[in-house]
C-alpha positions in Angstrom: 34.7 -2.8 -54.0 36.6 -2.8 -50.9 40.0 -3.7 -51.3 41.3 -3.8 -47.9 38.7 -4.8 -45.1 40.1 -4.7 -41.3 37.9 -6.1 -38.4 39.5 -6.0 -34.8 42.7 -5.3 -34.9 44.5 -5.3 -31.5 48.5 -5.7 -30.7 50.4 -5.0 -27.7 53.9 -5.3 -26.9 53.9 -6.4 -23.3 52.0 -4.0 -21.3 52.3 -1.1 -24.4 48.7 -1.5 -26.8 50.0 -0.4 -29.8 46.7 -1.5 -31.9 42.9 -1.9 -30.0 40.2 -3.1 -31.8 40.7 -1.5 -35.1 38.2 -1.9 -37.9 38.6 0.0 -41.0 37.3 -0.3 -44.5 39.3 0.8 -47.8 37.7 1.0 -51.0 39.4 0.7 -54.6 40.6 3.8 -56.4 40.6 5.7 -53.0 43.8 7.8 -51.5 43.8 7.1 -47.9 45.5 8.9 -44.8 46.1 7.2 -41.8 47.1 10.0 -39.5 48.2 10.1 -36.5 51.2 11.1 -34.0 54.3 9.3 -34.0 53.7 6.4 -32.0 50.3 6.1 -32.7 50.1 2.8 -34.1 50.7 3.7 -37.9 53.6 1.5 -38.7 51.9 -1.1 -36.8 48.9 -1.4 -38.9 50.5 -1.2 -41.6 53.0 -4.4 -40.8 50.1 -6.6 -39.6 48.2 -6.0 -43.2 51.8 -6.8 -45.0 52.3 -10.4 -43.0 55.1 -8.7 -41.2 53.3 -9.0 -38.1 50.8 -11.1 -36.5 47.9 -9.4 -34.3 47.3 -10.7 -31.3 43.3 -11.2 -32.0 41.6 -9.9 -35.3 41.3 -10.1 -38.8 42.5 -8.5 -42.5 41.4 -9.3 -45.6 42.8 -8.0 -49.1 40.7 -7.7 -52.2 37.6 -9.5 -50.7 39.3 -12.8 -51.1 40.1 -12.4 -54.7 43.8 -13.3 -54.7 43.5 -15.9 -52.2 47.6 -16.0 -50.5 49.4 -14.3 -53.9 47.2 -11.1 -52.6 50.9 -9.9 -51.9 51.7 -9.4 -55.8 49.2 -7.1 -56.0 50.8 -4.4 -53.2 53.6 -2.2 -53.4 55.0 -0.8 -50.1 57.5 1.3 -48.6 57.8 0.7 -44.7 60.0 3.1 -43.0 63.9 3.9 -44.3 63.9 2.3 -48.5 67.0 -0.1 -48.3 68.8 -0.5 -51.6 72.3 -1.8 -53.0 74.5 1.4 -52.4 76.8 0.3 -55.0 74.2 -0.3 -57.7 72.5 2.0 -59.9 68.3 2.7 -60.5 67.9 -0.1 -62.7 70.1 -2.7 -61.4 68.4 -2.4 -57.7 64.8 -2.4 -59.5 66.0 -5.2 -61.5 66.2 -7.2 -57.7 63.2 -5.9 -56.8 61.7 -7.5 -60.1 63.3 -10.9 -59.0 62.0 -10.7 -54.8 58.6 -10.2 -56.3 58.8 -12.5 -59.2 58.0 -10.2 -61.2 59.5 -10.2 -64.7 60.2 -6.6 -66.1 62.8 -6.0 -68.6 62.4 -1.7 -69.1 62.2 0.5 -66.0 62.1 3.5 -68.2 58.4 4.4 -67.0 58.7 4.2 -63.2 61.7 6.1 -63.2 60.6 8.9 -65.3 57.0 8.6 -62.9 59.4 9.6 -60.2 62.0 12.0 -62.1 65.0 10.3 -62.3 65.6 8.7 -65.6 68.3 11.1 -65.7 69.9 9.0 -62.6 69.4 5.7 -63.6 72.7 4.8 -64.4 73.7 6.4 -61.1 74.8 4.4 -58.0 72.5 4.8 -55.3 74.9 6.2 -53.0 74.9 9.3 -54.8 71.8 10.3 -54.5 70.0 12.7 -52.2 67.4 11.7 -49.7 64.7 13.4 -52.0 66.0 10.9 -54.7 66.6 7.6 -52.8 62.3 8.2 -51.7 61.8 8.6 -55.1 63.2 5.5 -56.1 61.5 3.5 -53.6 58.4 4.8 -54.8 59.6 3.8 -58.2 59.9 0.3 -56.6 56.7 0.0 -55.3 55.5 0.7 -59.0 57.1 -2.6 -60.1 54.2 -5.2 -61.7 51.9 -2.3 -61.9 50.1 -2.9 -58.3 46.8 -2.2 -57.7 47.4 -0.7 -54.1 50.5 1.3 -53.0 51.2 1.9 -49.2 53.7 4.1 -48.2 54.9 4.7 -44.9 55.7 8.4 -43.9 57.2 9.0 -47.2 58.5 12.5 -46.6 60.2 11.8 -43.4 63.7 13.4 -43.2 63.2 15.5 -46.5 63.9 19.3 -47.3 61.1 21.0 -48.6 62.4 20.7 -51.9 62.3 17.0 -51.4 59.1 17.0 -49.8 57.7 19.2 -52.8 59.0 16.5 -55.2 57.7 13.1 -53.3 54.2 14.9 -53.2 54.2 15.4 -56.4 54.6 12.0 -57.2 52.1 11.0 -54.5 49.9 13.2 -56.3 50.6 11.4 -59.9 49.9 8.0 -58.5 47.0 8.6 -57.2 45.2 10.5 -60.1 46.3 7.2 -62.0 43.4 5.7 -60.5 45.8 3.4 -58.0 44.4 3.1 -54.3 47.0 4.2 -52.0 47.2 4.2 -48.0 49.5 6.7 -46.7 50.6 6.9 -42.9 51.9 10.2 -41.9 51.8 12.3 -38.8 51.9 15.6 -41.1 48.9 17.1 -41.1 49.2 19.2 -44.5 50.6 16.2 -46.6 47.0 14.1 -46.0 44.9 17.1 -46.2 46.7 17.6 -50.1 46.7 14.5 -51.2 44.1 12.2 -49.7 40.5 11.7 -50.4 39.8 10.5 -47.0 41.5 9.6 -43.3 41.8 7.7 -40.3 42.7 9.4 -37.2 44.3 7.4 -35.0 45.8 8.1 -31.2 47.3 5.6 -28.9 46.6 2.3 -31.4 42.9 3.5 -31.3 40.4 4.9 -33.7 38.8 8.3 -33.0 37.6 9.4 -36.9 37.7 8.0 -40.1 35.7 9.2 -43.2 36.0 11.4 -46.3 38.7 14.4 -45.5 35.6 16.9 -46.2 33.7 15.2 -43.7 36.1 15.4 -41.2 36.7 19.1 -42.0 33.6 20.8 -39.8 32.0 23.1 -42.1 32.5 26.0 -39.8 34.5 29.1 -40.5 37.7 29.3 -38.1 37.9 33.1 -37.2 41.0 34.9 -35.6 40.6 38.5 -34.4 42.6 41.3 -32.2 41.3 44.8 -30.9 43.2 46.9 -28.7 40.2 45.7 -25.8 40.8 42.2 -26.2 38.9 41.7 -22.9 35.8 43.8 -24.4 35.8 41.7 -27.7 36.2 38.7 -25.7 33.2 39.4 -23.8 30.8 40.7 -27.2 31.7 37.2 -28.5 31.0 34.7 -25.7 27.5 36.9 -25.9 26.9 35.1 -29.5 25.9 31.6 -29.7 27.6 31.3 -33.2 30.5 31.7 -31.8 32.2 28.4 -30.6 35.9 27.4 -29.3 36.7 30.5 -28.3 41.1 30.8 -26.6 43.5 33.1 -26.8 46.7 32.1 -28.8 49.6 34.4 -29.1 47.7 37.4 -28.7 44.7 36.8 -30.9 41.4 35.6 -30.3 40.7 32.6 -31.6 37.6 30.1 -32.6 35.0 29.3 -34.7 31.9 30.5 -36.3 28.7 29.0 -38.2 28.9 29.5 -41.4 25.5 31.0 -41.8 27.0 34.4 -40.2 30.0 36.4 -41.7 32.8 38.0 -40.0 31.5 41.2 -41.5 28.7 41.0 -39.0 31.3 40.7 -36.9 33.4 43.6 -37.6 29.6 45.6 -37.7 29.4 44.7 -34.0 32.4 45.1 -32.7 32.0 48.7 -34.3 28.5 49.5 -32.5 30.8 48.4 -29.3 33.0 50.9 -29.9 36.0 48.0 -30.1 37.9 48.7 -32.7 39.4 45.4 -34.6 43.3 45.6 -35.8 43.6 42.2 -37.0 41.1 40.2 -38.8 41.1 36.7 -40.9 38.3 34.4 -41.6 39.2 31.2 -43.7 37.5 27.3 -43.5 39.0 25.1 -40.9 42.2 23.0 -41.7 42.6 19.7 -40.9 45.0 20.6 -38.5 42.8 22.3 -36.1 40.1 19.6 -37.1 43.1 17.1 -35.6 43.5 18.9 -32.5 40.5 18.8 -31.4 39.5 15.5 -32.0 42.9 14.4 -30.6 42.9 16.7 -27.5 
């Protein structure tokens, strides 16, 4: 079932196109990335498929239709910088959140030990760390046990430790079987937590599918020799070798996956090049990004 369904999405702001002609299809109990520079149109998407803001021509639906207008009650979201009562603790500010989404909820012991800080609840909000206040607006989102959470660059601003932590709970909510959209412009955080991802550049679409789809099943290969140009010349001479550059002293590209670097190495030795650094691995979504981006 597809529980988001987008069809033509466009918005600009003045002469800026922030959104053109987007179509997109979510389905339930998926982990999705929208990924894409800052700037990108991210935030935007997200805010026309919360009513926050109108497109200028195109359509959104949520839950095929199901939930008619109260499709809202079913959606927990974080957009941008979580805003709470500084003065309040955990429970008190979930306890408003509860009331803005007419929601009634008497114990908040579950979504705050979900996110780690049921040893904070009675805490005010002002004293906790950036890693913690996240948390707790995940912990919001939680509230009336949603059937999709969205959350907008959720790691922005954090120290690794924090980042560590808000992934982690990413991670828990998704194996929970909850659909989740996630808009981030860091590579790494989709490729470990998402089951699949939009790319998106300039308010525009350029992939979209399953993250192991997007990832080319080709072997990224970086090598040295102390006769770059030689090596450089043995490879362009292989047609399994793609994408070749040069990138901070190393050879870089990609090979089929059929060949190994070992045959590599074997050739490079019959050329009398001898190979000083060596490293085969499967492409990232990073470089994935970059070139479909570039």
């Amino acid at each position: 079932m597809a529980v988001l369904t987008i069809k033509g999405l466009s918005k600009n702001y003045g002469k800026i196109t922030a959104l053109e002609n987007l179509n997109l299809e979510i389905e339930a109990g998926k982990v999705y990335g929208l990924l894409g520079p800052n700037g990108s149109g991210k935030t935007t998407t997200l805010g026309i498929i919360l009513g926050i803001l109108k497109a200028d021509t195109g359509s959104y639906e949520w839950f095929d239709g199901k939930y008619g207008p109260y499709h809202r009650k079913k959606i927990g979201a974080i957009l941008e910088t979580p805003n709470f009562y500084p003065y309040k603790n955990a429970v008190d500010n979930l306890k408003i959140i509860s009331h803005i989404k007419g929601i009634k909820q008497d114990n908040y012991d579950h979504v705050l030990d979900l996110v780690n800080l049921s040893h904070r609840k009675l805490s005010a909000f002002r004293t906790y760390s950036l890693g913690m206040k996240q948390r707790l607006a995940i912990a919001a989102t939680m509230i009336g046990e949603p059937e999709v959470v969205i959350f907008d660059e959720p790691t922005n601003g954090l120290d690794p430790q924090g980042i560590s932590e808000v992934r982690q709970t990413l991670t828990q909510i998704a194996d929970s079987g909850k659909t989740v959209i996630l808009a981030s412009h860091i590579l790494d955080e989709v490729e470990k937590i998402c089951s699949d991802v939009a790319i998106i550049k300039n308010g525009v679409m350029l992939a979209t599918g399953p993250v192991g789809s997007i990832l080319s099943s080709d072997v990224f290969i970086e090598l040295k020799a102390e006769n770059m140009d030689e090596l450089n010349r043995m490879l362009n001479d292989l047609n399994w070798i793609k994408d070749l550059r040069v990138d901070k002293g190393m050879l870089q590209g990609t090979m089929d996956p059929a060949h190994s670097i070992s045959e590599i190495n074997r050739m490079a030795f019959d050329h009398d090049i001898t190979l000083t650094h060596m490293v085969a691995r499967k492409q990232r979504l990073e470089e994935e990004f970059l070139q479909i981006t570039k």
